[in-house]
C-alpha positions, 0 to 999 in steps of 0.5 A: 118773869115779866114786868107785870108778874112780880106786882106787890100791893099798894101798901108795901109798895108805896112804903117801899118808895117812901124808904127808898126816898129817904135812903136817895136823900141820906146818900146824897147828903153823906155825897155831898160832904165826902165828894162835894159840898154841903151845899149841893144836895138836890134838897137844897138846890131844890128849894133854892129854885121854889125860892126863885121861882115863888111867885111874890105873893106866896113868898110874902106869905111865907114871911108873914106866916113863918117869919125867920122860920120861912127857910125850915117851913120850905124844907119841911114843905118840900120834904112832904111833898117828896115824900107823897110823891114817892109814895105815889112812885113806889105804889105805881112801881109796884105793878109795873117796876119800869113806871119806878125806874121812870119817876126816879130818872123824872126826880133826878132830872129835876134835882139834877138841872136845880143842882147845875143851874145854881151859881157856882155850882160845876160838874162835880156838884151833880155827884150827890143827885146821882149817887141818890138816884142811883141808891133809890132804884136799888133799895126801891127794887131790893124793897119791892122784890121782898114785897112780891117773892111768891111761894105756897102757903107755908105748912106745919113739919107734917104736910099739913096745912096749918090753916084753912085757906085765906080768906077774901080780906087775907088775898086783899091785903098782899100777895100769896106768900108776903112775909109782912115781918120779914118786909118790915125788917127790912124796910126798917132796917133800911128807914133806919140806915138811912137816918143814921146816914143823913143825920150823921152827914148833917151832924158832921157838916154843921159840928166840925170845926170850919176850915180856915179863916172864922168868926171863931178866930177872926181878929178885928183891929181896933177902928181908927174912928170909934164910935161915939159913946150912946147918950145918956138917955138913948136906951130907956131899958124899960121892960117890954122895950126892945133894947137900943141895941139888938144882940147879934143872936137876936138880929132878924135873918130874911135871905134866900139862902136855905144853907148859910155859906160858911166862907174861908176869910182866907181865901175871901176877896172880893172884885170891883169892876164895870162900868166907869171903874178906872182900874178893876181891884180884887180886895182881900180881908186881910187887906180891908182889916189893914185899911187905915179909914176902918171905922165903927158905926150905929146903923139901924136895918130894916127889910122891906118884907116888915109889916107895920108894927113887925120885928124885922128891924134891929141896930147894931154897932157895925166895923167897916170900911168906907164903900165910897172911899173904896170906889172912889179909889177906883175912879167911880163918881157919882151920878151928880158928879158926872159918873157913868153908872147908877147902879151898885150890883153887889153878888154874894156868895150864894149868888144874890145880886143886890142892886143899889143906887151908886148916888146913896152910897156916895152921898155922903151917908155911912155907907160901908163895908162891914167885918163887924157887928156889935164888937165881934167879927160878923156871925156866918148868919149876918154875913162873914166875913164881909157884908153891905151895910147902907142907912137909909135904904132897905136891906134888899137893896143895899144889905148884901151878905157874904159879898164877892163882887161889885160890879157897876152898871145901870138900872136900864142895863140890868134888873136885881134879883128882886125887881123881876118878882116885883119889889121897886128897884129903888128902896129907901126907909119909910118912916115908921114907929111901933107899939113894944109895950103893952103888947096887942091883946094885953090885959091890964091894971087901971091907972098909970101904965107905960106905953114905949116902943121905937120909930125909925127914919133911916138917914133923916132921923126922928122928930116926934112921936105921937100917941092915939086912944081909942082914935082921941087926940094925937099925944106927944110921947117923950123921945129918947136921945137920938144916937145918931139920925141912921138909928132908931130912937125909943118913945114912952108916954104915961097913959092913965089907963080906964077900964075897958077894950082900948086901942094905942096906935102910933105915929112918927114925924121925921125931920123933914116934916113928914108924918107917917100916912094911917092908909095901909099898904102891903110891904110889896112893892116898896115897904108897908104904910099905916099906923101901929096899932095894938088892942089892949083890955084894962080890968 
């Protein structure tokens, strides 16, 4: 039988290439925990490569519009676009099975150069695409071979026909002889195995317990150098306000890494090398735990995708090493002391490279490596078991995550992941503040009413706080006392509320004297500027 004379309608077709999609997906995921990695499904080395190759503004959008919820909306997005496509494929194979064959070789071929061009990724790591490619040819035959078998008109145990012959709309709807309840059985029964497949393999992935070294059974020593007790006064605790420090679970993630590395502290090291480095090192866990300078700290984070008045900020009580003392160890000076090397590449474990300037980190500022955030070892989300912790400096230049490696180089030599999609390579905080409560769009009771929120300026500290209405004077707030100039401080002032729409805006002074612009800008390419602002309705 030819090519063309097995063709099947459109309708069971394109069903046929959306089951047999779903069943590619389902087989490369339960391939990818029993012969690779979790991590390798031609999924995710997909949507890592939109994430690369997103231009700046659509990523920005992203943030914007989904928030911490970008890296789901991706997969959702993808999985969409997945399946349209392969119903498309499966319509088209329905005529010609050869043109079914072609577009899952197209699919594979993309998931497959995603899947190897990833950093770390081996040869063993293409098994998943193409055990997938291989289970979406067959199910997508077996389906469109139901959908096209060919026989007479069926006929009632006397040889008589049981019905008149089909009428015009009956030929339109599939071919002489479909058994649409036996296709959809099958095309059930196979939507269904691969769901249970897939799901399954998700559930074993993200369920079993971690091998090795976790934040589970992590013990982290007591630091040598202990934070300061918080100052009386530091956190004002009042409803509406975000509290001094931000609980882990509740710390904003922004990363590009749509599956959390989940690393063996074990077997984690990390190597130091480049440019100006005496003697290259490779540090293990164990080892940075034992360091007698381990020490606890205050740091405020913020990235550099927050937009005025934004959530993408926390502070948090970190345990880390000195990452000057470190590289000192290893013959590294500064840029102001003579050393050859301006830029800190950090690289993850996913393969982010983070560039920072050499001179920020030995400078003096808390810099560090950090094994703990807010007295337990780091969650896999915020970085286990070793992450860059650098005040002052936004996080994509200074807040590597799941780190392996630091290397010493230059700016001139080598452009970070985020330079070529066009962030500066330079990224230090801007001073900002933010309205907590009341919240834009409120609806308030005159009289006396609590306007609060937090100003941040990294590094130099905070040193007033000023509040407008409706575009009036500029008031003081009162501050709270400052833990440390590398955290955040939390603001209040009692406004007498009259009725009507009102409009609070905010602005910060830090200690340098500069005084937050009210011209508005983008986060892109080196933070967002302008005052907060939130709109308010008094009864």
């Amino acid at each position: 039988m030819s090519d063309t004379s097995r063709s099947t309608r459109r309708g069971p077709a394109a069903v046929a290439g959306l089951v047999a999609a779903a069943s590619a997906l389902a087989v490369a995921e339960a391939a990818a925990v029993a012969l690779s990695r979790p991590t390798s499904t031609p999924l995710l080395a997909v949507g890592d490569t939109v994430v690369d190759l997103t231009p700046l503004p659509v990523k920005q959008f992203a943030v914007d519009t989904f928030g911490t919820a970008d890296k789901p909306a991706l997969l959702i997005g993808t999985a969409v676009l997945l399946a349209l496509a392969a119903a498309l494929v499966g319509a088209a194979a329905g005529r010609r099975r050869t043109v079914g064959l072609v577009g899952i070789a197209v699919f594979a071929a993309v998931g497959l150069a995603s899947v190897l061009t990833r950093p770390g990724n081996g040869p063993l790591d293409a098994l998943p695409t193409l055990a997938g490619a291989a289970a979406c040819a067959g199910v997508l035959l077996w389906l469109l071979g139901a959908a096209s078998e060919r026989g007479g008109s069926p006929r009632a145990a006397d040889g008589a026909d049981p019905s008149p012959t089909p009428s015009t709309g009956d030929r339109e709807d599939a071919p002489a002889g479909f058994d649409r309840r036996r296709f959809a059985l099958l095309a059930g029964a196979a939507a269904a195995a691969s769901a249970g497949t897939g799901i399954g393999a998700r559930l074993l992935t993200t369920s079993a317990p971690a091998a090795g070294l976790t934040p589970g059974n992590a013990v982290l020593p007591r630091p040598g150098d202990r934070a300061a007790p918080l100052p009386d006064g530091a956190d004002l605790e009042l409803d509406g306000l975000a509290p001094f420090f931000t609980p882990n679970a509740d710390f904003y993630r922004i990363d590009t890494a749509l599956s959390v590395p989940r690393v063996d502290a074990s077997t984690w090291s990390l190597r130091v090398h480049g440019l100006g480095v005496g003697r290259e090192r490779v540090i293990t866990y164990a080892e940075l735990l034992d360091r007698p300078d381990l020490r606890e700290r205050d740091i405020t984070l913020a990235c550099v995708s927050n937009p005025v008045g934004g959530s993408y900020i926390g502070n948090a009580r970190w345990i880390g090493v000195p990452l000057a003392s470190l590289l000192a160890e290893s013959g590294v000076r500064s840029p102001a002391d003579g050393g050859p090397a301006d830029q800190l590449i950090s690289r993850s474990q996913d393969g982010m490279a983070i560039g920072t300037p050499v001179a920020d980190v030995m400078d003096g500022r808390e810099a560090m490596l950090a094994v703990g955030m807010n007295g337990r070892p780091l969650p896999y989300e915020h970085g286990f078991p070793v992450r860059m912790v650098v005040p002052g400096l936004y996080g994509y230049v200074s807040a590597c995550k799941w780190i392996t490696e630091i290397e010493l180089t230059t700016f001139d030599a080598f452009d970070a992941y985020w330079v070529p999609r066009g962030w500066s390579a330079r990224g230090p905080v801007k001073t900002q503040s933010r309205v907590d409560t009341p919240r834009d769009g409120a609806d308030l009771g005159r009289g006396r009413t609590t306007v609060a929120g937090v100003a941040w300026a990294q590094h130099t500290g905070v040193d007033r706080v000023e509040v407008s209405v409706d575009g009036g004077p500029w008031t003081e707030a009162r501050l709270a006392e400052e833990d440390t100039v590398d955290t955040w401080r939390q603001w209040v002032l009692d406004w007498d509320a009259g009725p009507g729409e009102h409009r609070i805006a905010v602005r910060a002074t830090d200690r340098d004297g500069h005084t937050q612009t009210s011209d508005q800008a983008p986060p892109a390419p080196d933070g967002a500027t302008g005052h907060h602002t939130v709109t308010v309705t008094v009864a």
